[in-house]
C-alpha positions in Angstrom: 81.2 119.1 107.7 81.7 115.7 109.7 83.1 112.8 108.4 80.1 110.9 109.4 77.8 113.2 107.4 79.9 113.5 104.3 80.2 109.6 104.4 76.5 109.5 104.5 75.7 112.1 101.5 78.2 109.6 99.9 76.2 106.7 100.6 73.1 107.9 99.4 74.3 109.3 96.6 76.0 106.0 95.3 72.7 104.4 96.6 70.5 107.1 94.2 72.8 106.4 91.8 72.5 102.5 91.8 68.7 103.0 91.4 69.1 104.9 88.3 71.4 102.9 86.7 69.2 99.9 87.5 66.4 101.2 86.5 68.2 102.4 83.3 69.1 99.1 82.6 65.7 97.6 83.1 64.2 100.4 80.7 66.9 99.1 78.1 66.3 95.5 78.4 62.7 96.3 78.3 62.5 98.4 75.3 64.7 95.2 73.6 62.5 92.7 74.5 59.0 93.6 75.9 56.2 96.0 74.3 53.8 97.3 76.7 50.5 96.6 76.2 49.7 100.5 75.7 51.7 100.4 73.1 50.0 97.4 71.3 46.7 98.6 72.0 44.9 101.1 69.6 42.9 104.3 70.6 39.1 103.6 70.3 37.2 106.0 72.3 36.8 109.6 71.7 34.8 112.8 73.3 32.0 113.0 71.7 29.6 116.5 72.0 25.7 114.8 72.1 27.7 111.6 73.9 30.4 112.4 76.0 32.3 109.6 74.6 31.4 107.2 71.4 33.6 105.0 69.7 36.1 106.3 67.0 34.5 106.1 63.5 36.1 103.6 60.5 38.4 102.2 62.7 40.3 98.7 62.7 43.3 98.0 65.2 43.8 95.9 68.3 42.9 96.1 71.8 46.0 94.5 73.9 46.0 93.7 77.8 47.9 91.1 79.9 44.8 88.9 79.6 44.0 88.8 76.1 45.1 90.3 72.1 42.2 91.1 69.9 41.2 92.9 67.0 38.1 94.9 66.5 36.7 97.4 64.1 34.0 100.2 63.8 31.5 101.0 61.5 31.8 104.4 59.6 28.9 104.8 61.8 31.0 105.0 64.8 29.9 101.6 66.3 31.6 98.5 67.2 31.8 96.5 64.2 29.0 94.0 62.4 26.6 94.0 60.5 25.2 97.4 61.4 22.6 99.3 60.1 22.1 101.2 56.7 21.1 105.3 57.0 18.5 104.3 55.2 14.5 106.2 55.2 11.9 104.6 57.5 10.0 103.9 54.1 12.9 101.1 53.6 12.5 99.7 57.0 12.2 96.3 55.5 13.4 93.6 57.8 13.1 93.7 61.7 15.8 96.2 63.1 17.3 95.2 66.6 19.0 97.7 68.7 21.7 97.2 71.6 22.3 98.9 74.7 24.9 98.7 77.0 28.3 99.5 78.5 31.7 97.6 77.7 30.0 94.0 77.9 28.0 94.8 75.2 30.6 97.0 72.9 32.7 93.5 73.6 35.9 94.6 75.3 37.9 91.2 75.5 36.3 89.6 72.4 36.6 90.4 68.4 34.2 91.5 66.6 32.9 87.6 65.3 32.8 86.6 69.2 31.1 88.9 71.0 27.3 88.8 71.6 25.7 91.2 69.6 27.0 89.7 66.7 26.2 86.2 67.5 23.2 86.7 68.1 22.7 89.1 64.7 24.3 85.8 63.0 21.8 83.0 65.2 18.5 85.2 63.9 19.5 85.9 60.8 17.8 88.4 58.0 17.5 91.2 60.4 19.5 94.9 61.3 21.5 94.8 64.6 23.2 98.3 66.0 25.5 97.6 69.1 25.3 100.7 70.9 27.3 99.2 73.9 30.2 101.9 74.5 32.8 101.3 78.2 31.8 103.6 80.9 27.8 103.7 79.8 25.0 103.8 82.4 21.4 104.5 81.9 21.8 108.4 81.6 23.9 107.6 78.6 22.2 105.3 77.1 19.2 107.4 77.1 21.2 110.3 75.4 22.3 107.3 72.7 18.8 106.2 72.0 17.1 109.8 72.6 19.3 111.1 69.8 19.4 108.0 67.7 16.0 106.5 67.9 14.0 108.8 65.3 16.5 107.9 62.5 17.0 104.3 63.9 13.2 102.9 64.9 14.2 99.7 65.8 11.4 97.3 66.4 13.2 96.2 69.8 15.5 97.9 72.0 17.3 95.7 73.7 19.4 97.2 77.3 21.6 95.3 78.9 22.6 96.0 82.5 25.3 95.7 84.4 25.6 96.3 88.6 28.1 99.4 88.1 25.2 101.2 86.4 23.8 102.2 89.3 27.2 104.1 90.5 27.3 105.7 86.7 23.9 106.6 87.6 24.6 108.7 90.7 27.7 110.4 88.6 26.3 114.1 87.8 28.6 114.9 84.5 26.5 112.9 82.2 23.1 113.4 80.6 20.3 114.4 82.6 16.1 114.6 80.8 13.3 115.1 82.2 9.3 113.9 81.6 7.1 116.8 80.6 3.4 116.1 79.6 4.4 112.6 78.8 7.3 113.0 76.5 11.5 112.2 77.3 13.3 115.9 76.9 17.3 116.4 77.5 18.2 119.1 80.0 21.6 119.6 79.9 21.7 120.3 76.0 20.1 120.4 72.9 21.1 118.4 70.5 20.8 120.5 67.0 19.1 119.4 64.2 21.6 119.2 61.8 23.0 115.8 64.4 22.7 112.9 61.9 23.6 110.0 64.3 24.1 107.2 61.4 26.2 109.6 59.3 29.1 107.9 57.8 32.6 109.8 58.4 35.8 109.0 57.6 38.2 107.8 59.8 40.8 109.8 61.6 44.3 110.4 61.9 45.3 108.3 65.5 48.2 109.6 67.7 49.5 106.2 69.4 50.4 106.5 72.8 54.1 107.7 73.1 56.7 106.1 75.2 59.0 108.9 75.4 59.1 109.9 78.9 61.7 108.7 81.3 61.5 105.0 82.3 58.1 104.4 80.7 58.6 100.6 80.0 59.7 99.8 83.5 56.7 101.7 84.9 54.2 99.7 82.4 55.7 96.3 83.5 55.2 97.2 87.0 51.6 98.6 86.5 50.7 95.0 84.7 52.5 93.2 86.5 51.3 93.8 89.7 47.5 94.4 88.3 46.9 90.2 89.3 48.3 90.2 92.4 46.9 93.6 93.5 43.3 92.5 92.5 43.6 89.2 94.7 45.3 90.2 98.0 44.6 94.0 97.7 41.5 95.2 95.7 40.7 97.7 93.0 40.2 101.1 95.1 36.9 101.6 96.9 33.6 101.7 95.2 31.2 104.8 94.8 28.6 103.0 96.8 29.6 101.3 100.3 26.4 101.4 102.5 22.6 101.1 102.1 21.7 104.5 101.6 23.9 105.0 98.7 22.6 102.0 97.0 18.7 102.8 97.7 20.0 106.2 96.1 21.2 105.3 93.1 17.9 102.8 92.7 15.9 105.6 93.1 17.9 107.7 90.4 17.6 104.4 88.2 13.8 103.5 88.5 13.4 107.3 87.2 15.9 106.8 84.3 14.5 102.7 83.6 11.0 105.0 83.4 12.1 107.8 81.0 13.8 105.0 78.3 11.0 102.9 78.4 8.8 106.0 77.5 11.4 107.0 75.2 11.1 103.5 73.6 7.1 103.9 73.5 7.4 107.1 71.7 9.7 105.5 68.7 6.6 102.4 68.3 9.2 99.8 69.7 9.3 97.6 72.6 12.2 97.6 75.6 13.8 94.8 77.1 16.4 94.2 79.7 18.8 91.5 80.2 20.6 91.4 83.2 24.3 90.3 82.9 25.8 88.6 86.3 29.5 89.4 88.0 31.9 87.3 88.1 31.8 86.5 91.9 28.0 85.6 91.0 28.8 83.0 88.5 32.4 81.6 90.3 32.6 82.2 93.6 36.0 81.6 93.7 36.5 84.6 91.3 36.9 87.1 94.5 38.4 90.5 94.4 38.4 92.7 97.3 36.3 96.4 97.4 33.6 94.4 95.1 31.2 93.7 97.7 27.4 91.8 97.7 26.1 95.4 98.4 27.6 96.2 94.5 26.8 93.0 92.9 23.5 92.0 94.3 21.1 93.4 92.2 19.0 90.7 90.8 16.0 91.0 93.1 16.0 94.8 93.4 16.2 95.3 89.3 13.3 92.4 88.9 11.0 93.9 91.4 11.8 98.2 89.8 11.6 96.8 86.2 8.5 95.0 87.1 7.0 97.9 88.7 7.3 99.8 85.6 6.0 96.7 83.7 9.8 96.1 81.8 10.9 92.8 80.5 13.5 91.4 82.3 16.0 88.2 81.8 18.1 87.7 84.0 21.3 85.5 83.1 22.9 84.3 86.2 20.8 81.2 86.2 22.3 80.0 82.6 25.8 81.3 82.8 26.3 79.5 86.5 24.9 76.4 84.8 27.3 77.2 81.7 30.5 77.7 83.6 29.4 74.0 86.4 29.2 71.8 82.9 32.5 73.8 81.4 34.2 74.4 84.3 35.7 77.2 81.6 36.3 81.0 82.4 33.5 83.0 80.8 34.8 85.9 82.3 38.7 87.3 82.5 40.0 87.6 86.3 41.3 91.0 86.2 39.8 92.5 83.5 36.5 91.1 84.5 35.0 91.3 81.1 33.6 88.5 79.2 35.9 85.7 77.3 34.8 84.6 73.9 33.2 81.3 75.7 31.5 84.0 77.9 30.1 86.2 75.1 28.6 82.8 73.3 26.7 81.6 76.5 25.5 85.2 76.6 24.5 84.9 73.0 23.2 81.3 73.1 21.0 81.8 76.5 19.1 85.5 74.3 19.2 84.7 71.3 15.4 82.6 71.2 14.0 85.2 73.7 15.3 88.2 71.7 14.4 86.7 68.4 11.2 86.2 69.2 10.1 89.3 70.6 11.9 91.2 67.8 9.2 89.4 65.5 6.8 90.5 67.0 7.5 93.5 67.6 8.3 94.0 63.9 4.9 92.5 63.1 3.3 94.7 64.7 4.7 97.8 63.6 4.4 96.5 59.6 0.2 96.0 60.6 0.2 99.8 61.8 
């Protein structure tokens, strides 16, 4: 063996070597002085069989990011906590029951549990029943199965959806719920959820494994996951949506429109009334607020939701108008840059610019159904 090539397995060597031991170092001083945010942040989703995924039931713990620190709790219910809703018979259906929709906007991801929507708005009407139903990752399919499985126990005078643009690429995914309309009435394909389901059982709540940080140089990687998450989002992206061109977009309306058809029916069947409130992006409300791969082809949506909801004679608020005005008289964040949820300011502008057009319809709603 050469000289020249020994000298060079030496090199590289000490130069593999050096990397190690830096890196070594880096985990040490880490692990002294930084906690990951993983490692903070407690587990609150699980699999769930009629689902997919639903919140952990009876938890409390603390959702943790570079952004923000919060706490939040569920109800033994397995919901995200407030004031919930008692498993109570119909026959005690006593004051107006109000049920929420959604994905993680409405569950509240970047607020506790006394600042995000749903509860202020439970708080501005006072002397009623509010379910959130919002869990992260929801489109309509699984909304449906929530309210398809929940609604005969629940009957809430209102249902109350709230959408979100990346519902229409959860739409187009195929490992979620799919139903069908037969002679008029909602029925779930891809299972059958048994009769002994009792959606507002109260369980207990589990043992929770915490994320481990025992493989090798797991601090250094998390530091340069989060750290990098900020500048990646501004000059690079997030990866490429699920819908990049027309057609895929007038797809996943179509898939929608059929979906937006078999809730409201759904809805009908339980005696109860549907509306949809249609929660803006980020780039809608601040312009400035610009991350690449999130395109007007993904966020655009007002005009094509108004005109399918209205087709299928759906109530519709959109909130783009009051949350732009909100954020030009604040010049506050309502929304977190990379994490793109709602802030706590966010969430009360949300509930502040509902709560009257909710309340009121909730009323009557209720009204009605006590004159049946």
């Amino acid at each position: 063996m050469g000289s020249f090539l020994k000298t060079t397995i030496a090199n590289t060597v000490l130069v593999l070597f050096a990397i190690v031991f830096a890196l070594a170092l880096g985990e040490v001083a880490l692990r002294v002085t930084w906690t990951p945010p993983s490692l903070l942040s407690t587990p609150a989703f699980e699999r769930h069989e009629i689902y997919g995924v639903a919140p952990i039931p009876g938890i409390a713990g603390t959702r943790t990011t570079p952004e923000y620190s919060h706490a939040f709790s569920h109800t033994a219910q397995g919901f995200r906590g407030g004031p919930g809703i008692q498993p109570v018979d119909v026959s005690a259906h006593l004051i107006p029951r109000l049920l929420f929709l959604g994905d993680s906007f409405t569950y509240g991801l970047g607020a506790g549990d006394d600042e995000i929507f749903v509860n202020i708005v439970a708080r501005n009407l006072g002397d009623i029943e509010v379910l959130n139903a919002g869990v992260n990752g929801y489109g309509q399919r699984d909304q449906l199965a929530m309210l398809d499985a929940i609604g005969d126990r629940l009957q809430p005078d209102l249902v109350v959806l709230m959408f979100f643009w990346n519902d229409l690429e959860d739409n187009l995914k195929e490992n979620r719920a799919t139903f069908e309309v037969v002679d008029g009435r909602v029925n779930r394909t891809d299972l059958e959820v048994p009769g002994t389901f009792d959606p507002l059982a109260m369980r207990s709540a589990p043992q929770l494994e915490q994320p481990s940080a025992g493989s090798p140089f797991y601090y250094v990687r998390e530091m340069i996951k989060e750290g990098s998450k900020g500048f990646r989002y501004r000059y690079f992206g997030i990866s490429e949506r699920d819908i990049t061109n027309e057609a895929q977009k007038a797809a996943a309306w179509a898939v929608t429109r059929e979906l937006f058809f078999a809730i409201d029916l759904r809805v009908r069947e339980l005696g109860s009334r549907l509306l949809v409130i249609s929660i803006p992006d980020h780039n809608k409300v601040n312009a400035s607020a610009v991350i690449r791969n999130i395109d007007p082809i993904n966020y655009d949506i007002e005009g094509e939701l108004r005109a399918t909801l209205e087709s299928l004679g759906i109530e519709y608020i959109d909130l783009l108008e009051p949350m732009s005005a909100a954020y030009q008289s604040t010049n506050s964040d309502l929304y977190y840059y990379a994490d793109r949820h709602l802030t706590p300011l966010g969430n009360q502008v949300v509930a502040n610019a509902i709560s009257d057009a909710v309340g009121e319809r909730l009323r009557a709603s209720y009204e009605s159904a006590v004159r049946r």
